[in-house]
C-alpha positions as CSV (number, residue, x, y, z in Angstrom):
1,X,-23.8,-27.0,-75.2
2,X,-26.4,-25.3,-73.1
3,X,-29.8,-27.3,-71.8
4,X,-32.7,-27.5,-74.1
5,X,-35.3,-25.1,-73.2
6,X,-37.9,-27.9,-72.5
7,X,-35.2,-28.9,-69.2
8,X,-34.7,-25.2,-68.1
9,X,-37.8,-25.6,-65.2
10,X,-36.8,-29.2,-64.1
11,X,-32.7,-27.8,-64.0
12,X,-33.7,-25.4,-62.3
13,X,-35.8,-26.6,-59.7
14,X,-33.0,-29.1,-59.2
15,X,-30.2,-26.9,-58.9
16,X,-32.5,-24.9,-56.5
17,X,-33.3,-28.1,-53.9
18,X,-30.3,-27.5,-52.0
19,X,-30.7,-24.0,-51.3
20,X,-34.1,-23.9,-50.9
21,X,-33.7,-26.7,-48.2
22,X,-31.6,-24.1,-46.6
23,X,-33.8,-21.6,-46.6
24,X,-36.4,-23.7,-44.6
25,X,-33.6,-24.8,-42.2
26,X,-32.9,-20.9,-41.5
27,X,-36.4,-20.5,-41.0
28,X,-36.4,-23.2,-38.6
29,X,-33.4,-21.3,-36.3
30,X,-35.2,-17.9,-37.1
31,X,-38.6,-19.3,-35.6
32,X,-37.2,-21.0,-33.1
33,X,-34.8,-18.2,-31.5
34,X,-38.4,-16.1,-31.3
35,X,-39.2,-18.2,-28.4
36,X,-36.2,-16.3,-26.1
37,X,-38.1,-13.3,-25.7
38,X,-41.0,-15.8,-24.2
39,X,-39.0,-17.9,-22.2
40,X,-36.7,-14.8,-20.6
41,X,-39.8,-12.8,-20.0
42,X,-41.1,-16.2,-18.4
43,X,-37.5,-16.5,-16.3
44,X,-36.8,-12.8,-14.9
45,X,-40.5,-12.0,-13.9
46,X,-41.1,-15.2,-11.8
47,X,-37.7,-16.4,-10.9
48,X,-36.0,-13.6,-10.4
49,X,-37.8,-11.8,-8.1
50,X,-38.3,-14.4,-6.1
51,X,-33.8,-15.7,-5.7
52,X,-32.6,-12.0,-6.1
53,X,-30.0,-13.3,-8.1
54,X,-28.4,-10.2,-10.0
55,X,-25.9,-12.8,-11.9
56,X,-28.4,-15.0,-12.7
57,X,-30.3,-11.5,-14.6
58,X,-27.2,-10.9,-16.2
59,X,-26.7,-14.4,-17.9
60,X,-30.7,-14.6,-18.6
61,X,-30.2,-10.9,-20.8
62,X,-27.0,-11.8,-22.1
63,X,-28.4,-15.3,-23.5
64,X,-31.1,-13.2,-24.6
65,X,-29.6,-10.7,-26.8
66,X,-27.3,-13.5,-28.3
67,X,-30.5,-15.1,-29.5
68,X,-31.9,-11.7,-30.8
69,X,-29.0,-11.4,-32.4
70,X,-28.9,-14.3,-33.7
71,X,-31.9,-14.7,-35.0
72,X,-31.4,-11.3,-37.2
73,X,-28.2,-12.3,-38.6
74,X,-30.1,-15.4,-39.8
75,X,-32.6,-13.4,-41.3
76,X,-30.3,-11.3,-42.9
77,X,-28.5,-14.3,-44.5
78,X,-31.8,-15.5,-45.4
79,X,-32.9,-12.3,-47.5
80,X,-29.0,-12.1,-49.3
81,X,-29.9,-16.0,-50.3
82,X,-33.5,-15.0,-51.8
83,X,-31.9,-12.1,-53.4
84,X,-29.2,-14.2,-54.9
85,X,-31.7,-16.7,-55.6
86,X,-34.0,-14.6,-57.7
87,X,-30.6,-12.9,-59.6
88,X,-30.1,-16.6,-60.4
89,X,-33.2,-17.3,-62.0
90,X,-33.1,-14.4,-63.6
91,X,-29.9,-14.6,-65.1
92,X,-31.1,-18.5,-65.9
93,X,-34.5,-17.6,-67.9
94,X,-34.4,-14.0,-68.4
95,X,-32.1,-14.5,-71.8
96,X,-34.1,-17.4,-73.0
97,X,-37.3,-15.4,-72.7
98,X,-36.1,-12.3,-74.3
99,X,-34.8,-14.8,-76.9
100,X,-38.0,-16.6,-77.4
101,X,-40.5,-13.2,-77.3
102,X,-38.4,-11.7,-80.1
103,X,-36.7,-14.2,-81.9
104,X,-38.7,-17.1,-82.1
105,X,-41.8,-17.5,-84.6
106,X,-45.4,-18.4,-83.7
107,X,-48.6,-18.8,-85.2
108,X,-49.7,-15.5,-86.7
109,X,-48.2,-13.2,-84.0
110,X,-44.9,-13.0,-81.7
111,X,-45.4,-13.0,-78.1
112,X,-43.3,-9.9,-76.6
113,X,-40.5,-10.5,-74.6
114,X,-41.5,-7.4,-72.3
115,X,-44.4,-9.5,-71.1
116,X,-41.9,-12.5,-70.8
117,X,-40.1,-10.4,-68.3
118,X,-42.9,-8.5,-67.0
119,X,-43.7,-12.5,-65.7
120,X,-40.5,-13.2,-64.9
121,X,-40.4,-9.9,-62.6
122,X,-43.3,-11.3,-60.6
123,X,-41.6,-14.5,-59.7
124,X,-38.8,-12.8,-58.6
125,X,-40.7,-10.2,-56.9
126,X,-42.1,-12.9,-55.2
127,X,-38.9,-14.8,-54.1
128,X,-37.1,-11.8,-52.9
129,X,-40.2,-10.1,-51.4
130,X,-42.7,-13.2,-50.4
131,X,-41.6,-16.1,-50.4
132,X,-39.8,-15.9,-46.7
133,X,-43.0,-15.2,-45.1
134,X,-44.8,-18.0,-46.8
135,X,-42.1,-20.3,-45.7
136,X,-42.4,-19.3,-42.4
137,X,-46.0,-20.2,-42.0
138,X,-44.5,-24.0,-41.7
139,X,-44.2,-22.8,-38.1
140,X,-47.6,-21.2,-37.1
141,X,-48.3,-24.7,-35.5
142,X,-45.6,-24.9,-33.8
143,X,-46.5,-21.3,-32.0
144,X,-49.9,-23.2,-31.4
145,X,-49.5,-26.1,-30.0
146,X,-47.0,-24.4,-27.5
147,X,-50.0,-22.1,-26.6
148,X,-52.7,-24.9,-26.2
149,X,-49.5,-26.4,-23.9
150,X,-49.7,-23.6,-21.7
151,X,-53.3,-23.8,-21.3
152,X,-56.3,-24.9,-23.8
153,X,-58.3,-21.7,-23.0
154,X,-55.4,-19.8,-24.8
155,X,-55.0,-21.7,-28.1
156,X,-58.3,-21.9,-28.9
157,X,-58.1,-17.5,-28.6
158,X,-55.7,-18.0,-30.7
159,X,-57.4,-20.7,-33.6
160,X,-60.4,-18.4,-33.4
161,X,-58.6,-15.3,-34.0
162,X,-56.5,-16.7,-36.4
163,X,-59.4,-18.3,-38.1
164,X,-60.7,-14.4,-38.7
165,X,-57.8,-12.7,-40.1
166,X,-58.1,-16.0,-42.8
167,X,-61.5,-15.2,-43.6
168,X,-60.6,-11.8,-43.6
169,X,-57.9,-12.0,-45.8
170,X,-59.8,-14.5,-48.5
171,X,-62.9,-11.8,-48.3
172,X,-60.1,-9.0,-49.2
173,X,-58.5,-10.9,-51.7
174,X,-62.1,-11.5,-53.7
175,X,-63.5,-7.4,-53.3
176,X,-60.2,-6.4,-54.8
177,X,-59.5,-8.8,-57.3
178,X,-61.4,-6.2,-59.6
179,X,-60.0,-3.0,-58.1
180,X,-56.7,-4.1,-59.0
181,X,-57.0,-5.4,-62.6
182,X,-58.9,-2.0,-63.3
183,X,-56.7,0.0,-62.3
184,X,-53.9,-1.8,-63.3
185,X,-55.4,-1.7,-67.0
186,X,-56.2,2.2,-66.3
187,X,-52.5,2.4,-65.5
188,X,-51.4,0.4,-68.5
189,X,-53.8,2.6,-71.2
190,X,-52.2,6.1,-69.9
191,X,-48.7,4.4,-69.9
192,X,-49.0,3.4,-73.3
193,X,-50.8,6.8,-74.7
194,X,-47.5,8.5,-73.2
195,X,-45.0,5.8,-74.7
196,X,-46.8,6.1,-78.2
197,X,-47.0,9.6,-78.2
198,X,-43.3,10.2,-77.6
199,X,-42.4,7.9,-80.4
200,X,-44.4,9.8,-82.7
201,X,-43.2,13.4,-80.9
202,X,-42.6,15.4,-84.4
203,X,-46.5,14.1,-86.2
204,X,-47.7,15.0,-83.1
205,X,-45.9,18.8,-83.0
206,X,-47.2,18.6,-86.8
207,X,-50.6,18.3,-86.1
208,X,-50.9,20.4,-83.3
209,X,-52.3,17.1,-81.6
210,X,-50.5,17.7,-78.2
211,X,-53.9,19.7,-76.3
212,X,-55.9,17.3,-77.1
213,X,-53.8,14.1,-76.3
214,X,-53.2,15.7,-72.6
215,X,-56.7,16.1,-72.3
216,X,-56.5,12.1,-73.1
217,X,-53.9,11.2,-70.8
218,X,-55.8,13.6,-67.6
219,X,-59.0,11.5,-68.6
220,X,-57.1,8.0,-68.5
221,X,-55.2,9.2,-65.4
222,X,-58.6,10.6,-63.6
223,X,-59.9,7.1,-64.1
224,X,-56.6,5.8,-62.5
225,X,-56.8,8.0,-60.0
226,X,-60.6,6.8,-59.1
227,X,-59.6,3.1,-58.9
228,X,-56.7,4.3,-57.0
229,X,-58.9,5.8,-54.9
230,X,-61.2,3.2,-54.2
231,X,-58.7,0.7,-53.9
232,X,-57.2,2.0,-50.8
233,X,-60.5,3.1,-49.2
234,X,-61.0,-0.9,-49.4
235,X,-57.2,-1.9,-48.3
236,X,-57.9,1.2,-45.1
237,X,-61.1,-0.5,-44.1
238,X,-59.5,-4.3,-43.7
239,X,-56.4,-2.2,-42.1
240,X,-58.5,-1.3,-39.8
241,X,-60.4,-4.8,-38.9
242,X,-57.1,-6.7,-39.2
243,X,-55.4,-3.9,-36.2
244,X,-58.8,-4.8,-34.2
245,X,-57.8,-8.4,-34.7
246,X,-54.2,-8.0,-33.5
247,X,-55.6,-5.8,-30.6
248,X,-58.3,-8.3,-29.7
249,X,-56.2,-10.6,-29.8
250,X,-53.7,-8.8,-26.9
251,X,-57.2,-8.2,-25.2
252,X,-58.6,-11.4,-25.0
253,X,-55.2,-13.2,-23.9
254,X,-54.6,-10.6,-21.2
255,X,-58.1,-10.9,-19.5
256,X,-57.9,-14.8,-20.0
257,X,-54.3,-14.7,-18.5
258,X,-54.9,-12.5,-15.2
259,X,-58.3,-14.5,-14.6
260,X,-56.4,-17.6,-14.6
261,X,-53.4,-16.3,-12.1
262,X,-56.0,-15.2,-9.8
263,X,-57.1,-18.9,-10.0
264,X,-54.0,-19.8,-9.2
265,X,-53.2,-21.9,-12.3
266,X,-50.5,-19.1,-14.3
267,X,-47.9,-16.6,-13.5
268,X,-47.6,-12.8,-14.2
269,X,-44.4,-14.1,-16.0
270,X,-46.2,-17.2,-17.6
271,X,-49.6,-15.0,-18.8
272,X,-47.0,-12.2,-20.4
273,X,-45.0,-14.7,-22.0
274,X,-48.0,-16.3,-23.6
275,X,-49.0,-13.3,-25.1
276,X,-46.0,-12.8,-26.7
277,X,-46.1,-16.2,-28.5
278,X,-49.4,-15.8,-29.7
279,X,-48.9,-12.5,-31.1
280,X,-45.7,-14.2,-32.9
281,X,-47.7,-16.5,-34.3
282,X,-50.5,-13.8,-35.5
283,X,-48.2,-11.7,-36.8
284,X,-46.5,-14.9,-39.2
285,X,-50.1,-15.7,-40.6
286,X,-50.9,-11.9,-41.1
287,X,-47.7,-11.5,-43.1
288,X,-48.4,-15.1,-44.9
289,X,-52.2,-13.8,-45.8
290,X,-50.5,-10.2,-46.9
291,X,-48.1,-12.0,-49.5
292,X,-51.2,-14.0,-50.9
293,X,-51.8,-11.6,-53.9
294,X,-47.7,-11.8,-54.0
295,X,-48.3,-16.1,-54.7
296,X,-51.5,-16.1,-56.9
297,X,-49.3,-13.6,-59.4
298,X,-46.1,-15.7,-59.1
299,X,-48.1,-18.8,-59.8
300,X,-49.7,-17.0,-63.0
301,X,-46.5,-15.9,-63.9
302,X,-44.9,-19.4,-63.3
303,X,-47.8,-21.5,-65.7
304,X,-47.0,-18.7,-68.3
305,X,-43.7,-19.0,-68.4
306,X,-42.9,-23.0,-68.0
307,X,-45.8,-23.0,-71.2
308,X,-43.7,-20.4,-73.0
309,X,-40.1,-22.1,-72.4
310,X,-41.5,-25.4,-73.0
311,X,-42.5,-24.3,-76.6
312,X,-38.9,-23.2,-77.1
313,X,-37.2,-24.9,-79.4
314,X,-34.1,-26.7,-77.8
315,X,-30.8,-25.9,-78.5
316,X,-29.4,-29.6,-78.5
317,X,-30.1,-30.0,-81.9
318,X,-28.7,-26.7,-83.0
319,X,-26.0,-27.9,-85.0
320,X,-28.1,-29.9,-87.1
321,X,-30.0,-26.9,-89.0
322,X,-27.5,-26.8,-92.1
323,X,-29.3,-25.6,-95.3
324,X,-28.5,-27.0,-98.6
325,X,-27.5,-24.1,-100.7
326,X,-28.9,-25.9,-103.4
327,X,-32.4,-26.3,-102.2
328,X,-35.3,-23.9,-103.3
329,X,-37.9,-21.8,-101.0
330,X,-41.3,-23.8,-101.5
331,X,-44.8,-21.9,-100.2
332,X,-46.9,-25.4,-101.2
333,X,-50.7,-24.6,-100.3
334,X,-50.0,-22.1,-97.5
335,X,-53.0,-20.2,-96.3
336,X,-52.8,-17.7,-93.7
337,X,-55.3,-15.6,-91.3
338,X,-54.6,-13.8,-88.3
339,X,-56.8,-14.7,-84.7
340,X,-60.2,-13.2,-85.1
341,X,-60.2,-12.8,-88.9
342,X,-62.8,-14.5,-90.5
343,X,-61.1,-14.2,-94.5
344,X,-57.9,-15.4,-94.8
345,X,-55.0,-12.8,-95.7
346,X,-53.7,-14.8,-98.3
347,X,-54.8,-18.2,-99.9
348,X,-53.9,-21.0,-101.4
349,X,-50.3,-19.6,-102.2
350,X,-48.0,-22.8,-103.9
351,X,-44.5,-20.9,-105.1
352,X,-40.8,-22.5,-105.7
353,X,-38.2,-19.9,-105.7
354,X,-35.1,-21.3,-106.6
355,X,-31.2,-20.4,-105.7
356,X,-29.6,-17.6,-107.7
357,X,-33.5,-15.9,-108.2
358,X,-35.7,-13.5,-107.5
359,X,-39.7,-12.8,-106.2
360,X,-41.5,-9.9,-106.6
361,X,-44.8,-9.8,-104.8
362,X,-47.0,-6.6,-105.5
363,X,-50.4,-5.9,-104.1
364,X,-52.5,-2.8,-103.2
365,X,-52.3,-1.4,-99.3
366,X,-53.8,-4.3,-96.9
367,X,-53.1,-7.4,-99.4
368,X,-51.0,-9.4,-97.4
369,X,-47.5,-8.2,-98.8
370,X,-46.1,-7.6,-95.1
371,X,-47.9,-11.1,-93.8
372,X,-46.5,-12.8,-97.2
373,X,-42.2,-11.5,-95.9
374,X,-43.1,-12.8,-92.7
375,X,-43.6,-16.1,-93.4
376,X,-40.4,-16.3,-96.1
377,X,-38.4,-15.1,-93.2
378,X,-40.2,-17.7,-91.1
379,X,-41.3,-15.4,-88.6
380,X,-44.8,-16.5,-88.2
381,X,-46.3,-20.3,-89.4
382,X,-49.0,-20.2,-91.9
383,X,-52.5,-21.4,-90.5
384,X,-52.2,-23.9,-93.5
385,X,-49.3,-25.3,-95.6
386,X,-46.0,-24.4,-95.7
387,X,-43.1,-22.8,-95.6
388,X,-39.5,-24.6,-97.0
389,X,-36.4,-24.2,-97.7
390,X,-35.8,-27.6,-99.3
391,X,-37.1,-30.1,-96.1
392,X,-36.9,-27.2,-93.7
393,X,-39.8,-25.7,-92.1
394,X,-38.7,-22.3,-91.8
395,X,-40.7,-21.4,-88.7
396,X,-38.6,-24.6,-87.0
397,X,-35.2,-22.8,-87.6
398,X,-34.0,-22.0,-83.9
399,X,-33.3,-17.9,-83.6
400,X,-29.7,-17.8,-82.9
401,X,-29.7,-19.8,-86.6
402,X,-31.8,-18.3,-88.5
403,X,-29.7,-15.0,-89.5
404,X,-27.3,-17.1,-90.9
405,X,-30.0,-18.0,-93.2
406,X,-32.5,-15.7,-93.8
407,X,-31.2,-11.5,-93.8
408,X,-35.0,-9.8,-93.2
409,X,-36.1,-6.2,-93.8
410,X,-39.8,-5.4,-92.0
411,X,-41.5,-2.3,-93.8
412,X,-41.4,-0.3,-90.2
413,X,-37.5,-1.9,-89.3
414,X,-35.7,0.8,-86.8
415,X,-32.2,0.9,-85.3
416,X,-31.0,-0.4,-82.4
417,X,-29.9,2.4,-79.8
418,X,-26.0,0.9,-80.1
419,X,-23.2,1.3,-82.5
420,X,-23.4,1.1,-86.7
421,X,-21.3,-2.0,-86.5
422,X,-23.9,-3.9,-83.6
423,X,-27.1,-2.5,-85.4
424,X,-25.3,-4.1,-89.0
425,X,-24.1,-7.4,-86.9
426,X,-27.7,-7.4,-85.0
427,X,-26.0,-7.3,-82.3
428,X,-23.6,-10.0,-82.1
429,X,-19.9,-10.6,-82.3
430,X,-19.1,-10.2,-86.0
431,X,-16.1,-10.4,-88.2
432,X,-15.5,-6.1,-88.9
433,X,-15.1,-7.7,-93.1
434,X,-18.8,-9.2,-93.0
435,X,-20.0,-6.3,-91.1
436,X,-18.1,-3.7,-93.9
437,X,-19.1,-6.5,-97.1
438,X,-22.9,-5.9,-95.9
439,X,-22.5,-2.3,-95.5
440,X,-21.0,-1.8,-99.1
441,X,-23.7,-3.8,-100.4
442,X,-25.9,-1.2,-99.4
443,X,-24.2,1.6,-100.4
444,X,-23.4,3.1,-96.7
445,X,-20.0,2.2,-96.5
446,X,-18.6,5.5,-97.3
447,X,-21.3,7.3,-95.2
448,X,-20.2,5.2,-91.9
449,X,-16.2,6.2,-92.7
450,X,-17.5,9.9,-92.6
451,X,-19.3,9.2,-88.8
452,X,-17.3,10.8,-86.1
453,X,-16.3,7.7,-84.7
454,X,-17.0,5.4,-87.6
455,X,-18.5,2.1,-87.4
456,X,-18.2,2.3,-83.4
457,X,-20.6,5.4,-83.8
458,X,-23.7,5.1,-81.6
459,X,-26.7,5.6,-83.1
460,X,-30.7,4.9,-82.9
461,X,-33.7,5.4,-85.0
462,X,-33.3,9.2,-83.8
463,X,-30.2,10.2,-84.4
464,X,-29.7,13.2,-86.1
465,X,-26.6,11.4,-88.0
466,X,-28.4,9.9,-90.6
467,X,-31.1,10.8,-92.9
468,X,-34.1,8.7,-93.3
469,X,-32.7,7.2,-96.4
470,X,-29.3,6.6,-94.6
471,X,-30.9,4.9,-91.6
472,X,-32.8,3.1,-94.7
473,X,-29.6,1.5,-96.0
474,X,-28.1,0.9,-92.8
475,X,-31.5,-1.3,-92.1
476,X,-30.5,-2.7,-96.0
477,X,-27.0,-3.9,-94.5
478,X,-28.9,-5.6,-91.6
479,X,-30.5,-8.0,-93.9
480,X,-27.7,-8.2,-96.3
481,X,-25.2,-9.2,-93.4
482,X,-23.4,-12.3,-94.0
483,X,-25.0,-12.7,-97.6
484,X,-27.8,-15.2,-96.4
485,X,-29.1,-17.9,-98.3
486,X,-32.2,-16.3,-98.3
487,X,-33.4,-12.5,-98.3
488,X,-36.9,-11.4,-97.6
489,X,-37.1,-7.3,-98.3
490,X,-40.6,-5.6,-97.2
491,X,-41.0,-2.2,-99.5
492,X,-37.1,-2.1,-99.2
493,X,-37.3,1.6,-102.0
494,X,-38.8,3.4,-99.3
495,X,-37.1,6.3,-97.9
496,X,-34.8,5.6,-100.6
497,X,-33.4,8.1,-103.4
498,X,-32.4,7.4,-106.9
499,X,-29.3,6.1,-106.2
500,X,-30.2,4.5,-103.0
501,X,-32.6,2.4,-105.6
502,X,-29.6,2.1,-108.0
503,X,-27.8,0.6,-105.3
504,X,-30.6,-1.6,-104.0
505,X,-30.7,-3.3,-107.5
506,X,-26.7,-3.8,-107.8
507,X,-27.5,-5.5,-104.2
508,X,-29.9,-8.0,-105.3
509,X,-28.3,-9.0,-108.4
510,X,-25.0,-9.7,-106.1
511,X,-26.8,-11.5,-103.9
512,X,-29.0,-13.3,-106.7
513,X,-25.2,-14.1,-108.3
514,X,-24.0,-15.5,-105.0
515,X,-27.1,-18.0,-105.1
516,X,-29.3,-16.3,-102.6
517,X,-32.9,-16.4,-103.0
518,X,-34.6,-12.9,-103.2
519,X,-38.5,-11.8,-101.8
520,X,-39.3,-8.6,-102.1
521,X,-42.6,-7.3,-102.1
522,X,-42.9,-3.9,-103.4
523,X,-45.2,-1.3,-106.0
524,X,-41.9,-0.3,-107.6
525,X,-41.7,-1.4,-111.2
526,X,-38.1,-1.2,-111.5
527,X,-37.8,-3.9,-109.0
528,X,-40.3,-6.1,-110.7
529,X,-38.6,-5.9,-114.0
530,X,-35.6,-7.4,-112.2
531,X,-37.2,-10.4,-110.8
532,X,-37.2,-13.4,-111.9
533,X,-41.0,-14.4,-110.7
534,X,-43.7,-12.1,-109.7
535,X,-46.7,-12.6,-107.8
536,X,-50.0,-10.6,-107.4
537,X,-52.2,-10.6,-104.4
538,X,-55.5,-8.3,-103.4
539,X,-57.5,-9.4,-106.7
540,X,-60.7,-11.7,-106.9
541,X,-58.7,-14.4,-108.2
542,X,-56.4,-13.9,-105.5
543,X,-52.7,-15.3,-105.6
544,X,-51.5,-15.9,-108.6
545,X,-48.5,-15.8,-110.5
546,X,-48.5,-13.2,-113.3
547,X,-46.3,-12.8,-116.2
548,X,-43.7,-9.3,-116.3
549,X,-46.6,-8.2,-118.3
550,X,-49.4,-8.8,-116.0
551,X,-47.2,-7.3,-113.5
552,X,-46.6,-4.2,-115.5
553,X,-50.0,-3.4,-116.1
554,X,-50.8,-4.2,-112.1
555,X,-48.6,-2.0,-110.6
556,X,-49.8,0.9,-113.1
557,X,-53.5,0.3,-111.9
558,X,-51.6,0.4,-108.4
559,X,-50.1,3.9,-108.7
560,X,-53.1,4.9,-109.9
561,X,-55.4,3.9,-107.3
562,X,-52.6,5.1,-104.6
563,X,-50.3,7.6,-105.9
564,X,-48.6,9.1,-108.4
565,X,-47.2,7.3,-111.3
566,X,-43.8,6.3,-110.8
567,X,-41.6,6.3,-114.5
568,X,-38.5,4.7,-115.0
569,X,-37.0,7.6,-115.3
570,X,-37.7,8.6,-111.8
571,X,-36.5,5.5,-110.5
């Protein structure tokens, strides 16, 4: 039984408290062991001279490398333990976020898992890249008060130059907020121009539209290149001010050190090893302020993602999600608009489809036939009402459940880039009968023995193996794997041939016979004069159930508004 969602951030955070207490520890050594270079500088410039002592050199340099060494050892370990870290977290959420940004239902649209991980990415960026030089700012007092120990005239060099780069680094962090976010949006817009147009690679070639979407991308990549520009003319200028800190900061301890040896109160030694610790110190905050950005995203990143697995519905209960076979699909009242609509897609929609039957719903282009499969298959929660089978919300049903009671075919469903058997089993470990059951319900079964390498054939939504109507059927055995309780086609002819529709129909009433419950939405009439109910949507009085005869004469005005007529005999 794996944690509920809701407990993945508090397990983690416990199962992290003993490494991340060693992490600080490490720091502790690693900080510490910088104060050898100090204190030998301190020993073989005043002491040495002074007893001519060749053995006591060698010991001092031999200590001294040990503690070098040391200390990089350490901070190699350190940096394996944030890399292992951040694999663990990912390895922890990543499959839970993936699960939830595909899987998982919400209110009118699904949140993608790429930007799950995108979020995830940051906080591991952070852990592996960051999060060590944060940790190590613990010990910039430490570095302080050793150099107001030395003498006060030094440590308050130090606060005030310190006290700069701070101000510096907030005043950096507020001019290129905006720099970043435009040109990370300029990035994202020619990114996504590319990634669209490649999908679409052959309308593209059609329509000779490939000149004028490079002059696109070379305008959205100018702009890019702008921000880019700008961006770094900023980051150069506080380059700059930051090396005149460090610089000043050598400078000001020098003079202040050589005028306090010719008063007698500090050593060559002594003023040289001050200087080192305080530019130790400098350096720690200058990394800390550098990984600020690095701690703003991973604390963005982090609220996201603790709100997103905390809507996750747990897995506990899991075992408890067992459908009566018996039990109808209800739609009582539901009502449904997407965010920034002002009309609703589809109103006031109260339906019973029972076991063993079938629901046609037709409706012109832009009705709400796509929005009405959604919510059957329970991926999205109507604004209003709801959506049952018997007692069950069907937005409630956890994601690694629901195939085994819903099969779903989206109008724009594509393959998987993996084998015919995975795209059939959606991936998971399935019995080969089911996976060959669903594929002869579809009528591919035959066309998969004829693959070179048969149901272990890799294919996408490009191969060249298939036709469109064969990828068509294939996306049919999807939905009709493991003969669901309930099955919610979208426009499930298209692509499809006479026989493919032949087939379709022999489907349906085998699945209507087993006592599944069928939704399809589609303009075909041959599927409407199969079903059992049929529903209208897109006219003034809007939703309501129509008689076959009703429906007859609606999907004729339908053809003839947005096509051809389609005759039985065609279909």
């Amino acid at each position: 039984m794996t944690p509920s969602a809701a407990n993945i951030v508090s397990g983690a955070w416990k199962a992290s408290a003993g490494g991340i207490f060693a992490i600080i520890v490490f720091g502790a050594f690693i900080n510490l062991l910088k104060f050898a270079m100090p204190l030998y500088t301190l020993q073989i410039l005043d002491r040495i001279p002074q007893s001519g002592s060749i053995q006591t050199l060698a010991m001092l340099t031999v200590i001294a490398l040990l503690a070098v060494l040391s200390g990089v050892s350490l901070e190699a370990i350190r940096r394996r333990m944030l890399v292992s870290w951040s694999g663990w977290v990912n390895r922890l959420v990543g499959p839970h976020l993936v699960e939830a940004g595909i899987g998982s239902a919400s209110g009118g649209k699904t949140p993608r898992a790429s930007r799950g991980l995108d979020h995830l990415q940051a906080i591991r960026h952070f852990i592996e890249k960051s999060s060590a030089a944060l940790f190590d700012l613990l010990w910039v007092p430490a570095f302080v008060a050793v150099v107001f120990a030395i003498h006060p005239m030094f440590g308050t060099i130090m606060l005030l130059v310190m006290g700069l780069r701070l101000l510096l680094g907030y005043a950096q962090h507020q001019l290129m907020r905006p720099d970043r976010q435009q040109w990370s949006n300029a990035s994202r817009e020619a990114r996504s121009l590319v990634d669209s147009a490649e999908r679409q690679g052959d309308a593209i070639g059609a329509t000779a539209m490939a000149r004028n979407l490079s002059l696109r991308w070379l305008e959205s990549t100018r702009t890019k290149l702008a921000e880019r520009e700008t961006s770094h003319n900023h980051d150069s200028l506080f380059a700059a001010v930051n090396t005149g800190l460090y610089r000043s900061l050598y400078v000001a301890g020098m003079g202040v050190g050589v005028w306090l040896v010719v008063q007698g109160n500090l050593t060559i030694g002594g003023v040289i090893a001050v200087n080192i610790i305080m530019r130790f110190g400098f350096r720690i905050l200058d990394r800390g302020v550098r990984r600020w950005e690095s701690l703003n995203r991973a604390r963005r990143a982090y609220r996201w993602l603790r709100r997103r697995l905390n809507r996750m519905q747990s897995d506990v209960f899991e075992n408890e999600w067992i459908v009566d076979p018996g039990q109808p699909l209800v739609l009582e009242n539901v009502s449904h608009r997407y965010r920034g609509q002002r009309r609703s897609v589809l109103r006031r929609i109260d339906l019973e489809i029972q076991p063993g039957k079938m629901l046609c719903v037709i409706g012109r282009s832009a009705s709400g036939k796509s929005s009405f499969a959604r919510l059957c298959a329970g991926l999205m929660s109507p604004r209003r009402g709801s959506v049952r089978l018997g007692d069950i919300d069907l937005s409630t049903i956890p994601a690694s459940k629901r195939q085994q009671v819903v099969g779903y075919l989206s109008e724009e469903a594509q393959l998987f880039s993996g084998s015919v058997r995975d795209n059939i089993a959606s991936l998971a470990q399935a019995d080969k009968d089911t996976v060959i059951d669903a594929a002869m319900l579809a009528g591919i079964h035959e066309r998969i023995e004829q693959l070179p390498e048969g149901y272990d054939t890799q294919v996408d939504d490009r191969t060249q193996l298939l036709s469109a109507g064969e990828r068509r059927r294939l996306l049919l055995a999807r939905a009709f794997f493991g003969r669901p309780r309930l099955v919610v086609l979208d426009e499930p002819a298209a692509h499809l041939d006479r026989p493919g529709r032949n087939q379709l129909i022999e489907a349906i009433n085998t699945l209507k016979a087993g006592g599944s419950s069928i939704v399809v939405t589609s303009q075909s009439n041959r599927l409407g004069q199969i079903a059992d109910q049929t529903y209208m949507l897109g006219r003034r009085k809007q939703n309501r159930s129509a008689s076959r005869r009703d429906q007859v004469a609606a999907v004729e005005t339908l053809q003839t508004v947005n096509g051809p007529a389609i005759t039985k005999e065609a279909l």
